[in-house]
C-alpha positions as CSV (number, residue, x, y, z in Angstrom):
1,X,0.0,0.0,0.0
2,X,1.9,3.7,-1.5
3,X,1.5,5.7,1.9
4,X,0.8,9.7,0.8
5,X,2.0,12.4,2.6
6,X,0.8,15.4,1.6
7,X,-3.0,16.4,0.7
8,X,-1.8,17.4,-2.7
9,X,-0.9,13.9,-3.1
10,X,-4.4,12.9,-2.1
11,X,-6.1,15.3,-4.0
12,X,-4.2,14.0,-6.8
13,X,-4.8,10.5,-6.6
14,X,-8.4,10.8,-6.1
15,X,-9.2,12.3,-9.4
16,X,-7.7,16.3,-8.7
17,X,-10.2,19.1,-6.5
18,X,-13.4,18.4,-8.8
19,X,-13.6,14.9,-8.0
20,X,-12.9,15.2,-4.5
21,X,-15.7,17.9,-4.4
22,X,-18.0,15.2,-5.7
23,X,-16.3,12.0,-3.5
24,X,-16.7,14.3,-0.3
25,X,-20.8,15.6,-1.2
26,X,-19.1,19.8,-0.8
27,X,-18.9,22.4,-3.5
28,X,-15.2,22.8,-5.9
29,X,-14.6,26.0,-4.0
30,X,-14.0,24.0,-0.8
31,X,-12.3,21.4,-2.2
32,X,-9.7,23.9,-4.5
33,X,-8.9,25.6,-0.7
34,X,-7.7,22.1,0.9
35,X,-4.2,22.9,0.2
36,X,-2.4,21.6,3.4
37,X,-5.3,19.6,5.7
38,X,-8.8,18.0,4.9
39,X,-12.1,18.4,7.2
40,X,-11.6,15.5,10.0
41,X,-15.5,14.5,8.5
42,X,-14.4,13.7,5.2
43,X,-11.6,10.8,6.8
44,X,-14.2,7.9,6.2
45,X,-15.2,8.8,2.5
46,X,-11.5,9.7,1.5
47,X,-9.5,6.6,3.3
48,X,-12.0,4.4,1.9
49,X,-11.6,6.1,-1.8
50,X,-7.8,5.8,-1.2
51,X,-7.7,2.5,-0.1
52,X,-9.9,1.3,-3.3
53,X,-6.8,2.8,-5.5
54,X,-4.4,1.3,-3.2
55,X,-3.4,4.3,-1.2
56,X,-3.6,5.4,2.7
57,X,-2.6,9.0,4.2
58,X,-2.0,9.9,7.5
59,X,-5.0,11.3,10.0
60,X,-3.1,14.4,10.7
61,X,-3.9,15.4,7.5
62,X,-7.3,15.6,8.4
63,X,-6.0,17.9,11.5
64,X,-6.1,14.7,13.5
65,X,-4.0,13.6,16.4
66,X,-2.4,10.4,16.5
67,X,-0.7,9.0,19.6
68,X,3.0,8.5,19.5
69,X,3.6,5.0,20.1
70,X,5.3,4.3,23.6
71,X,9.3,3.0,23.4
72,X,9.1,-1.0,24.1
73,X,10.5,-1.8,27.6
74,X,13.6,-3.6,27.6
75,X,13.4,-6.9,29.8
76,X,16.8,-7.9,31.5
């Protein structure tokens, strides 16, 4: 699975700003202004759109924030 990293890169995948307008039900203007970060209610529609194409992006491009995982403990 090609991980993406940047919403540009998602935007492009799923068909460019038009299509994404479409994909996420919201006008083209909205869609043309996601530059850097997507709506956290449009995660469902556009992880299941990029996983249909073989793509996943990060939730922090949806302004989400994801725990850091904790350092395994060493057993002696």
């Amino acid at each position: 699975m090609r991980t993406l990293t940047t919403a540009a890169e998602v935007v492009e995948v799923l068909g460019g700003p038009a299509e994404v307008a479409v994909l996420t039900r919201r006008g083209n203007t909205a869609a043309y202004n996601w530059k850097n970060f997507f709506p956290p209610n449009t995660y469902v529609v556009m992880q299941g759109a990029l996983a249909e194409k073989g793509c996943a992006a990060p939730p922090n491009l949806w302004g989400m924030v994801v725990r850091e995982r904790e350092p395994e403990a060493r057993v002696s």
